[in-house]
LOKOLFI-546556 format. One record per atom (N, C-alpha, C, O): residue number from 1; residue in three letters; atom name; x, y, z negated. Coordinates in nm, 2 decimals. Layout:
// residues N
[NUM, "ala", "CA", [X, Y, Z]]
...
***
This chain:
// residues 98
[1, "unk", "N", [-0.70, -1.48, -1.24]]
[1, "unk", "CA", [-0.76, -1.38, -1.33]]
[1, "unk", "C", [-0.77, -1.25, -1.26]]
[1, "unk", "O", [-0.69, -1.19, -1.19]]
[2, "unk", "N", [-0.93, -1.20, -1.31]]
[2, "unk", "CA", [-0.91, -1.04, -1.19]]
[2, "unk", "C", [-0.84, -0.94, -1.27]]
[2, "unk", "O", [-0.87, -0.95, -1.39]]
[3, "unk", "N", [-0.74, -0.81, -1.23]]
[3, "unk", "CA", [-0.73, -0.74, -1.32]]
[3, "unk", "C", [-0.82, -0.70, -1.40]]
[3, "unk", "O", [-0.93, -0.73, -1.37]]
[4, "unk", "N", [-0.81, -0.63, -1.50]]
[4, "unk", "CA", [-0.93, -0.57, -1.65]]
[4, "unk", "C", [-1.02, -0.45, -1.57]]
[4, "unk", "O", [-1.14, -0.43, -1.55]]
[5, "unk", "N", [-0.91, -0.39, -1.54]]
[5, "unk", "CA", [-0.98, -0.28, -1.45]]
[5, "unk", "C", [-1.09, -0.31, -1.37]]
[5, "unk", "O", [-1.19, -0.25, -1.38]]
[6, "unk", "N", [-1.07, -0.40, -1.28]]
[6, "unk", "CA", [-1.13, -0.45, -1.20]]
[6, "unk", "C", [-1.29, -0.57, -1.22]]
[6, "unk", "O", [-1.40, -0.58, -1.17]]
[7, "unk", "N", [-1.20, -0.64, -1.31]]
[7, "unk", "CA", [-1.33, -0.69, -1.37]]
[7, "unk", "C", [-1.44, -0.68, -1.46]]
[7, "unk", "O", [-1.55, -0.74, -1.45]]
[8, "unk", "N", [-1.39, -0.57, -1.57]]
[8, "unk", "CA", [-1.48, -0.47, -1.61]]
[8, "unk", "C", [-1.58, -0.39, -1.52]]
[8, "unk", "O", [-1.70, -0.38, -1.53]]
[9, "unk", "N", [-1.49, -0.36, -1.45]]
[9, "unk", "CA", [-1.62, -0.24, -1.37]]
[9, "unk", "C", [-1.72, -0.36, -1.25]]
[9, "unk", "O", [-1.84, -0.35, -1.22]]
[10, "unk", "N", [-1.61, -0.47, -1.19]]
[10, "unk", "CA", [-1.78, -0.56, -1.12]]
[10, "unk", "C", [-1.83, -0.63, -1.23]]
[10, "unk", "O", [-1.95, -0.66, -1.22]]
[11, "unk", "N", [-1.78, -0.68, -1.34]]
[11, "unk", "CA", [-1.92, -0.72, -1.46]]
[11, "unk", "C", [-2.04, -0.61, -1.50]]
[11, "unk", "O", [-2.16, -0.62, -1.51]]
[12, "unk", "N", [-1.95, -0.52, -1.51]]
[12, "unk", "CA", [-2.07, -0.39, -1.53]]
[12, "unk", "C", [-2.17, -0.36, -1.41]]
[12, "unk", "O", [-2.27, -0.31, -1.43]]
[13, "unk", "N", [-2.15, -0.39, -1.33]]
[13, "unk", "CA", [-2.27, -0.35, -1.19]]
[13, "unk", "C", [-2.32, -0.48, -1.11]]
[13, "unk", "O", [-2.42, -0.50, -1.04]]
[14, "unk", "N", [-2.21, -0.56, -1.15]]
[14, "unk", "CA", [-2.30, -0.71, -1.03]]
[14, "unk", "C", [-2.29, -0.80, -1.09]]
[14, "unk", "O", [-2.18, -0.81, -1.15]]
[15, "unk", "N", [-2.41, -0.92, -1.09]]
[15, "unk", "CA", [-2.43, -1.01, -1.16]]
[15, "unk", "C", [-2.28, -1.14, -1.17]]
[15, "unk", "O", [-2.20, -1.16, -1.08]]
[16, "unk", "N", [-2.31, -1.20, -1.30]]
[16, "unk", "CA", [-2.21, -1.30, -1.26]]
[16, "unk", "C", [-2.21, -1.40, -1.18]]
[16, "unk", "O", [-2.11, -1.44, -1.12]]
[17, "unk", "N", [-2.32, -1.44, -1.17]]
[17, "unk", "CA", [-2.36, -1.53, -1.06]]
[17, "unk", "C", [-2.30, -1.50, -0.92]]
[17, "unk", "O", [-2.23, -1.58, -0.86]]
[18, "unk", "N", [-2.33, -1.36, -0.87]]
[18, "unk", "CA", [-2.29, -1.32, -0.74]]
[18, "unk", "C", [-2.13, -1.34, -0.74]]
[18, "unk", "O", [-2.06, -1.40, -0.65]]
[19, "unk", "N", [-2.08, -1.26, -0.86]]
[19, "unk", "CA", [-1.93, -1.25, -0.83]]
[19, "unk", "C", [-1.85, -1.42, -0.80]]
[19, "unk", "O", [-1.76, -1.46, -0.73]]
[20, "unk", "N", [-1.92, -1.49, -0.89]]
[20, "unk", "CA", [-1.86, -1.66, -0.92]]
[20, "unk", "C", [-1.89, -1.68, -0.75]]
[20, "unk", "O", [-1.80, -1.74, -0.68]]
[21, "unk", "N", [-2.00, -1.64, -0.69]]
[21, "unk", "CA", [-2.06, -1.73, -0.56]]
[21, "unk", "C", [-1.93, -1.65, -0.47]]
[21, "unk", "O", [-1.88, -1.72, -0.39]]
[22, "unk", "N", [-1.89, -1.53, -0.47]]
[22, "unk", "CA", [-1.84, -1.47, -0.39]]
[22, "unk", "C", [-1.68, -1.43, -0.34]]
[22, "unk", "O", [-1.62, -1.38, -0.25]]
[23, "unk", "N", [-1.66, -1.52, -0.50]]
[23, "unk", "CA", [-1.47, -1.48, -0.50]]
[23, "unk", "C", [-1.39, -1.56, -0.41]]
[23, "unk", "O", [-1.39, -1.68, -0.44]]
[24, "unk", "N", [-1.32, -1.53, -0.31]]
[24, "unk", "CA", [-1.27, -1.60, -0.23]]
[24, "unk", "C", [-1.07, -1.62, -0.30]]
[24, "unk", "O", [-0.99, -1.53, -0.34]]
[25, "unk", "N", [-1.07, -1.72, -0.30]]
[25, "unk", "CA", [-0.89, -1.74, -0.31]]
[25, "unk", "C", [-0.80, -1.82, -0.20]]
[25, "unk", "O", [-0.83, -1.92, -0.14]]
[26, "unk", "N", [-0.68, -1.74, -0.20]]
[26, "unk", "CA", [-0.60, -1.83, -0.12]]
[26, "unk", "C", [-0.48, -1.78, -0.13]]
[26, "unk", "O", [-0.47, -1.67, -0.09]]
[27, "unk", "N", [-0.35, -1.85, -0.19]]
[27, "unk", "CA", [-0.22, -1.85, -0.23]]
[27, "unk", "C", [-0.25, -1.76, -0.32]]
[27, "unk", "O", [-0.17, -1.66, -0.31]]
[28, "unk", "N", [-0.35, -1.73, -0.44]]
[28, "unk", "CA", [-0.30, -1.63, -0.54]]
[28, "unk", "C", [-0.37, -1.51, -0.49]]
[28, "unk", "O", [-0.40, -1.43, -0.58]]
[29, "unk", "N", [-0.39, -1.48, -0.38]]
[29, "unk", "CA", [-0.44, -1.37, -0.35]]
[29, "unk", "C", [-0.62, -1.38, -0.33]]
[29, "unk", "O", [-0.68, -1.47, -0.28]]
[30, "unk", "N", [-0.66, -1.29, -0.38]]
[30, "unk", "CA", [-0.82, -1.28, -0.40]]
[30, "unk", "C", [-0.92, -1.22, -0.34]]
[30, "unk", "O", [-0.85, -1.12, -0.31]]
[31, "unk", "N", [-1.02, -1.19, -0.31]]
[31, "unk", "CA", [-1.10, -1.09, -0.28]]
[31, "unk", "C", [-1.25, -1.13, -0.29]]
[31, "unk", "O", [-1.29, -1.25, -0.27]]
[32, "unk", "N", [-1.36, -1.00, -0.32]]
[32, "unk", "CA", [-1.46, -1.04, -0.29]]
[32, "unk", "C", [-1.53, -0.89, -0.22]]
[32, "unk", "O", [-1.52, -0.76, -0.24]]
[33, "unk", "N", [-1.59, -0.97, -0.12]]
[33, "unk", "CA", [-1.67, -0.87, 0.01]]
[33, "unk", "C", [-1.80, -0.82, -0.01]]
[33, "unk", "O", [-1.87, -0.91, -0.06]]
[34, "unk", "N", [-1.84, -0.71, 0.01]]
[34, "unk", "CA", [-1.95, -0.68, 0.02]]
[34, "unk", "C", [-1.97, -0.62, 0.16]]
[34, "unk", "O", [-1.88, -0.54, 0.21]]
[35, "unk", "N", [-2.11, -0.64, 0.26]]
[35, "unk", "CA", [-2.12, -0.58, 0.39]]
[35, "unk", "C", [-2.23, -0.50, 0.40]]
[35, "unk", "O", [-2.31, -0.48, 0.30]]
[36, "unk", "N", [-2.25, -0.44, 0.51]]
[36, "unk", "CA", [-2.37, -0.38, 0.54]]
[36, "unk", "C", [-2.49, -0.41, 0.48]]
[36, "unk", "O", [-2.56, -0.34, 0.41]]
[37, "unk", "N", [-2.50, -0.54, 0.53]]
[37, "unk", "CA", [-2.65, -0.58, 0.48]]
[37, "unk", "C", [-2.66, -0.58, 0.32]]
[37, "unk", "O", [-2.77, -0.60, 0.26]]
[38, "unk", "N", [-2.51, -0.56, 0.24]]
[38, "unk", "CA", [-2.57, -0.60, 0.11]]
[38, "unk", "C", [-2.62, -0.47, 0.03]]
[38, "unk", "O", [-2.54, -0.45, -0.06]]
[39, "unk", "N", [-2.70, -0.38, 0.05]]
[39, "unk", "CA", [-2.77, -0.25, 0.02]]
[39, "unk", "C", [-2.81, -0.27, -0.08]]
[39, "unk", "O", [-2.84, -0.17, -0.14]]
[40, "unk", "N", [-2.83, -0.35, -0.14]]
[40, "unk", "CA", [-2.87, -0.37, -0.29]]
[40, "unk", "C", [-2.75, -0.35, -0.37]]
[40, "unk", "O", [-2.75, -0.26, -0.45]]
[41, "unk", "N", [-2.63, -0.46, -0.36]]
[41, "unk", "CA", [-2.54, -0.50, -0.42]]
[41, "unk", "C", [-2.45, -0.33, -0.44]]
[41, "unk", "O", [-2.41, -0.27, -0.54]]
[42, "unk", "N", [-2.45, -0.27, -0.28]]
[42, "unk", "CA", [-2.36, -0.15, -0.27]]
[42, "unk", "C", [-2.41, -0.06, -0.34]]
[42, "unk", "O", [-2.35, 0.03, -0.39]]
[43, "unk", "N", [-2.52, -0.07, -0.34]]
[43, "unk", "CA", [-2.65, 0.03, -0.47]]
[43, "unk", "C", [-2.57, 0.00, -0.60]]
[43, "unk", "O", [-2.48, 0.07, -0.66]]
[44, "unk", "N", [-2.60, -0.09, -0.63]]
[44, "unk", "CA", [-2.53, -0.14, -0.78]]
[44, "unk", "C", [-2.37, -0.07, -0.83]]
[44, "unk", "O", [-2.35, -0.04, -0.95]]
[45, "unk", "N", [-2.30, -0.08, -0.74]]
[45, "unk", "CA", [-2.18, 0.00, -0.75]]
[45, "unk", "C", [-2.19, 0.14, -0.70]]
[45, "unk", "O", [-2.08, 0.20, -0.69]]
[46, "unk", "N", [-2.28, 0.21, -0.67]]
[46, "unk", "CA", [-2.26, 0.33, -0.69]]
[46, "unk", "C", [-2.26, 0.34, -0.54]]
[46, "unk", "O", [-2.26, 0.46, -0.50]]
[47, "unk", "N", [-2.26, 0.29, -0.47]]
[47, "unk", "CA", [-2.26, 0.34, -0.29]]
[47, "unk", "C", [-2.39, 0.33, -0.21]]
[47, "unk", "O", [-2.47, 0.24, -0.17]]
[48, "unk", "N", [-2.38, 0.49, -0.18]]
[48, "unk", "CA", [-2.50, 0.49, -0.06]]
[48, "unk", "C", [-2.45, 0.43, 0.05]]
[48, "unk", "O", [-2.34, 0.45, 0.10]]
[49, "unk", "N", [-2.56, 0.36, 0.10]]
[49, "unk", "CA", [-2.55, 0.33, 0.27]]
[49, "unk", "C", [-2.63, 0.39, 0.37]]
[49, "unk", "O", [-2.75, 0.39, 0.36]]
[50, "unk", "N", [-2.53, 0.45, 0.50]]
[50, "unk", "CA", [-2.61, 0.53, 0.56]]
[50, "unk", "C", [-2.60, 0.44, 0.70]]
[50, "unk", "O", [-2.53, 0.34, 0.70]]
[51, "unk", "N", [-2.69, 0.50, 0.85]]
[51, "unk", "CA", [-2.65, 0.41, 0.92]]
[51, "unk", "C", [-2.52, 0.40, 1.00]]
[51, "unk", "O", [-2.51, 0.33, 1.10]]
[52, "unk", "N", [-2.40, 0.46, 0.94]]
[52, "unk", "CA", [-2.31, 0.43, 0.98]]
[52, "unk", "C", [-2.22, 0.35, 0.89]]
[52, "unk", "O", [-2.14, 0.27, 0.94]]
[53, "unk", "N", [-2.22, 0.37, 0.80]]
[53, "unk", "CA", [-2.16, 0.24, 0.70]]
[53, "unk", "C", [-2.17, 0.26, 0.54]]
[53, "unk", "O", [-2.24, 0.36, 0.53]]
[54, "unk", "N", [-2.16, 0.23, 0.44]]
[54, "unk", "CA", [-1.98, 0.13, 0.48]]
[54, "unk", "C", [-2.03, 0.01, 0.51]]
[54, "unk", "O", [-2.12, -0.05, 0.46]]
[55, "unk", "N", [-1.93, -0.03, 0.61]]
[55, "unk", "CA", [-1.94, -0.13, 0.70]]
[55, "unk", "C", [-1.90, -0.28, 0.60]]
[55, "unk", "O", [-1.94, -0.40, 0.61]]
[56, "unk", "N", [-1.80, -0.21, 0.53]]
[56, "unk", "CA", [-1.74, -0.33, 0.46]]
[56, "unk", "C", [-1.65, -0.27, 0.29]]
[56, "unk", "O", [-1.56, -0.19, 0.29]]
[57, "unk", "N", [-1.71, -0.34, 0.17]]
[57, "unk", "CA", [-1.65, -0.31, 0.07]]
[57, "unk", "C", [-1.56, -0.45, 0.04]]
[57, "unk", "O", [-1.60, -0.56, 0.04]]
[58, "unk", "N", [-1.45, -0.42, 0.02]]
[58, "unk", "CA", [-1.34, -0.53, -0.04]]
[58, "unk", "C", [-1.28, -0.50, -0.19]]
[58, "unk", "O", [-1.21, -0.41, -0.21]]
[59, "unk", "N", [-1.32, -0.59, -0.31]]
[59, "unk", "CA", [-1.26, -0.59, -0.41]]
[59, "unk", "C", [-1.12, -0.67, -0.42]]
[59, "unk", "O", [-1.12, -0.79, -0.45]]
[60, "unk", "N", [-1.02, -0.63, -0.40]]
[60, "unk", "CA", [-0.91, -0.73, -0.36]]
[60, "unk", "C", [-0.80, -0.71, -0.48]]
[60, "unk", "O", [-0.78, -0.60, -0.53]]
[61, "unk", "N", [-0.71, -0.86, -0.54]]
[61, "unk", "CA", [-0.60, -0.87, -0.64]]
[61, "unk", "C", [-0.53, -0.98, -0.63]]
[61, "unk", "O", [-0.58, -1.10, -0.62]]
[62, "unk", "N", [-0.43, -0.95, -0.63]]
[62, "unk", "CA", [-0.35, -1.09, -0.64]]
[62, "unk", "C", [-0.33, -1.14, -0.79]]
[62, "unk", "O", [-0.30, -1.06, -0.88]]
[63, "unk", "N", [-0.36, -1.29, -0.82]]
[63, "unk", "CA", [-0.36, -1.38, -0.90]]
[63, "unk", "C", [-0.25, -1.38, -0.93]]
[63, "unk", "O", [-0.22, -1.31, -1.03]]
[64, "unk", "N", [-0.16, -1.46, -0.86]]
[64, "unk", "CA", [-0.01, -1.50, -0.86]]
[64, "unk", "C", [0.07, -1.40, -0.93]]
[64, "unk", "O", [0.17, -1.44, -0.99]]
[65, "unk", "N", [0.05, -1.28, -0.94]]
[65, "unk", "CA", [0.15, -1.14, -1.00]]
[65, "unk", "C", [0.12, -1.14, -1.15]]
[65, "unk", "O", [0.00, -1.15, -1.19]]
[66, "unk", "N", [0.24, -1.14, -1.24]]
[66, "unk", "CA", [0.20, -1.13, -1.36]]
[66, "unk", "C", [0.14, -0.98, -1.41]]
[66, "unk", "O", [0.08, -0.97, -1.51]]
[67, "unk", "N", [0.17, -0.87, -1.31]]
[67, "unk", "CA", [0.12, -0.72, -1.31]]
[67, "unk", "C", [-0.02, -0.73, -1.23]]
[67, "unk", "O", [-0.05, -0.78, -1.12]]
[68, "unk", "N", [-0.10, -0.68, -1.32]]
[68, "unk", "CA", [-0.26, -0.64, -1.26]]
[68, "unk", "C", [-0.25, -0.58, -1.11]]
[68, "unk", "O", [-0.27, -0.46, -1.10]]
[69, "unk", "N", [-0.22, -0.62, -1.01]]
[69, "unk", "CA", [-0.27, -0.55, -0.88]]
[69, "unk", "C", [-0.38, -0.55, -0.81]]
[69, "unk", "O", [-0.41, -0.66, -0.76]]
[70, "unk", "N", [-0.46, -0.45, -0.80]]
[70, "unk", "CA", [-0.56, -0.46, -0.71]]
[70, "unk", "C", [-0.61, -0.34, -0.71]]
[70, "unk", "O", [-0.57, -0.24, -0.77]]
[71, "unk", "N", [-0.77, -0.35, -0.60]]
[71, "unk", "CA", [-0.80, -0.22, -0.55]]
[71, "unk", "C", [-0.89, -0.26, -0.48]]
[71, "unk", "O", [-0.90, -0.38, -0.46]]
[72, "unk", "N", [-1.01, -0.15, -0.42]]
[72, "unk", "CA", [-1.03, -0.15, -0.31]]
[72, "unk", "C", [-1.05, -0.11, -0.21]]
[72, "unk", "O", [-1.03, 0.01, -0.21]]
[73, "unk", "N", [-1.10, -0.17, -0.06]]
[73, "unk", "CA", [-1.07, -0.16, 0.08]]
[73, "unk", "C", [-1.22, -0.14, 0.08]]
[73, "unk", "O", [-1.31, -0.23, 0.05]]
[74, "unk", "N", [-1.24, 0.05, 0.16]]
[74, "unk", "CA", [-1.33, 0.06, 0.17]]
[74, "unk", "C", [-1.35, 0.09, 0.32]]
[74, "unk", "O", [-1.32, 0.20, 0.35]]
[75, "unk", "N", [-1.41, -0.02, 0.43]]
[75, "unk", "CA", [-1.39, 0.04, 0.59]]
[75, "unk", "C", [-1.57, 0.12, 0.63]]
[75, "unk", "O", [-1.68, 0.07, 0.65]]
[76, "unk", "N", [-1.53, 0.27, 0.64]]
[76, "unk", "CA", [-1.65, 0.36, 0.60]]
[76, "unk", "C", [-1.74, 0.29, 0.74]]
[76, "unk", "O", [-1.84, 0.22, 0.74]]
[77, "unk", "N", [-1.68, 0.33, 0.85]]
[77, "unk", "CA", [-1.76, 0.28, 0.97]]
[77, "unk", "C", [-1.66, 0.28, 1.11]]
[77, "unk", "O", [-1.54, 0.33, 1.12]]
[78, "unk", "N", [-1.72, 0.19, 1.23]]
[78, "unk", "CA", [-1.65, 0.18, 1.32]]
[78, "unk", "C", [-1.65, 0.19, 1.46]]
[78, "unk", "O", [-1.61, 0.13, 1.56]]
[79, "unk", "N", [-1.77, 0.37, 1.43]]
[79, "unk", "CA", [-1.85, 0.40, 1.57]]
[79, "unk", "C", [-1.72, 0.44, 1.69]]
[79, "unk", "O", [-1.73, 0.43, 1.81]]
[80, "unk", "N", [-1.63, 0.47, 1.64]]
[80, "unk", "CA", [-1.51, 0.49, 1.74]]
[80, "unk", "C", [-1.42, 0.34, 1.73]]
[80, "unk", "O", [-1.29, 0.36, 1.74]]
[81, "unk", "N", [-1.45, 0.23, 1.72]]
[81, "unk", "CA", [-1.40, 0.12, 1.75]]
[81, "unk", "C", [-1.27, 0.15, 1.68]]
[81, "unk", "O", [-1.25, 0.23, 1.59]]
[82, "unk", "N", [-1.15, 0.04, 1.73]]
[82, "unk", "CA", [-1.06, 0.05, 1.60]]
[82, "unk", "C", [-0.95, 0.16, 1.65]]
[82, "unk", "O", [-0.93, 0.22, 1.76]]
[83, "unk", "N", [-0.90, 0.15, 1.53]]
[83, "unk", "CA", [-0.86, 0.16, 1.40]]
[83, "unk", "C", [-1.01, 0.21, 1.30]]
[83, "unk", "O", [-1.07, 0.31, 1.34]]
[84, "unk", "N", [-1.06, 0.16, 1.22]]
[84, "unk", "CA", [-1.20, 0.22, 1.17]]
[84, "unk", "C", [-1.12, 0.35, 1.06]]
[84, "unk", "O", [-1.01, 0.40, 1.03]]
[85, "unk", "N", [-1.26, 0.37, 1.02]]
[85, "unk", "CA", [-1.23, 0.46, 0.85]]
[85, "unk", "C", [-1.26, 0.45, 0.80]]
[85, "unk", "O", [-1.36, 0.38, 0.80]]
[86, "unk", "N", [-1.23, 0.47, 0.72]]
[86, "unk", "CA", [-1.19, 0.38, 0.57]]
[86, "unk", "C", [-1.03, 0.46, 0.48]]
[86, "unk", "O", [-0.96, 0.56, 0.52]]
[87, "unk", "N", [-1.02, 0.38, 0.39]]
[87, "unk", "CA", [-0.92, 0.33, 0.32]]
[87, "unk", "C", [-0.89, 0.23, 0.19]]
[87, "unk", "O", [-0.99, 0.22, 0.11]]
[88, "unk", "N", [-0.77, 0.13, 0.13]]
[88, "unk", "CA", [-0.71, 0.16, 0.06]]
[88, "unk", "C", [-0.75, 0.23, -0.10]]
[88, "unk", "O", [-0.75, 0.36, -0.09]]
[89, "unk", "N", [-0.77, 0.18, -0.20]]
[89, "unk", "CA", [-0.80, 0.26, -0.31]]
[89, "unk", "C", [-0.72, 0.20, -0.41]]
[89, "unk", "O", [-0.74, 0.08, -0.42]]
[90, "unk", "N", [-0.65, 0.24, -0.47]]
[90, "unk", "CA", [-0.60, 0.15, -0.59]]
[90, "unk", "C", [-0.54, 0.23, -0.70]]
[90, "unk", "O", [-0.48, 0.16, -0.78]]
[91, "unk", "N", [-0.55, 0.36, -0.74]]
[91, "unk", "CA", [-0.54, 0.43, -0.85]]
[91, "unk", "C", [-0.61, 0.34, -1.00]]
[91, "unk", "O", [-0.70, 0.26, -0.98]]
[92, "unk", "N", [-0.57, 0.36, -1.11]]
[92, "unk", "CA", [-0.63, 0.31, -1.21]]
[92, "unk", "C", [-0.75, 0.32, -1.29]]
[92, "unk", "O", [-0.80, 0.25, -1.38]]
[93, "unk", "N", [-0.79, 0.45, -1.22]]
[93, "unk", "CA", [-0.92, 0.47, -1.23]]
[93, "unk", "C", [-1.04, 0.53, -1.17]]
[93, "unk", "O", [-1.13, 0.59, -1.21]]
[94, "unk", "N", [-1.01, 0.48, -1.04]]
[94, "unk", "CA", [-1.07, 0.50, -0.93]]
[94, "unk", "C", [-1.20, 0.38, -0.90]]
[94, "unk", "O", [-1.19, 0.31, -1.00]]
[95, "unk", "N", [-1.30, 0.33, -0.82]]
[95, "unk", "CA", [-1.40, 0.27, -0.82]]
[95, "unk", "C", [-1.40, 0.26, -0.63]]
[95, "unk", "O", [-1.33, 0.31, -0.55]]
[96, "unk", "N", [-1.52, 0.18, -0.62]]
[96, "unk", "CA", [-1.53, 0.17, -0.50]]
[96, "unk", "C", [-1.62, 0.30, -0.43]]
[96, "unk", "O", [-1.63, 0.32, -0.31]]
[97, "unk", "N", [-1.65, 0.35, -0.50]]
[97, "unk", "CA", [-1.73, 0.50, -0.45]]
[97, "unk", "C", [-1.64, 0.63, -0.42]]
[97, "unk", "O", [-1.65, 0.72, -0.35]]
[98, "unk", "N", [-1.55, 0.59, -0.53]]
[98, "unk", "CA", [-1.49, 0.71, -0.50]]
[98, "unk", "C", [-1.36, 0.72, -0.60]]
[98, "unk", "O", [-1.28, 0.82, -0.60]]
***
């Protein structure tokens, strides 16, 4: 189950179809990715793409927890190789934009 938080706000912006095709699971833990090329999808949530990124949006929660965890991992770009930039979002009322 995704948290409320969480799946309220991607039913509101991306189709169900995408999210069903795109949820990945393994031991309870969840995620669904969005990348570069998906400029439509990142439009839909509220993110401009410029040519440096974001490289990578991650909707991520664990199943297995009876407490709603989740958040997302926004990695902005990775013209200086790693460590990229990015972060971590997980406030309660925070989004993938911001």
């Amino acid at each position: 189950m995704i948290p409320k938080r969480i799946e309220k706000y991607l039913r509101e912006y991306i189709p169900e179809a995408t999210i069903k095709n795109r949820i990945r699971r393994k031991n309870g833990r969840c995620f669904l990715e969005f990348g570069y090329p998906d400029e439509q999808l990142l439009s839909r949530l509220e993110i401009s793409r410029d040519k440096l990124g974001p490289r990578l949006v991650a909707c991520r929660w664990d199943e297995a927890l009876s407490l709603e965890v989740g958040g997302y991992l926004v990695v902005d770009r990775l013209a200086m190789g790693s460590p990229a930039m990015g972060g971590t979002r997980m406030l309660s009322d925070i989004t993938p934009a911001g």
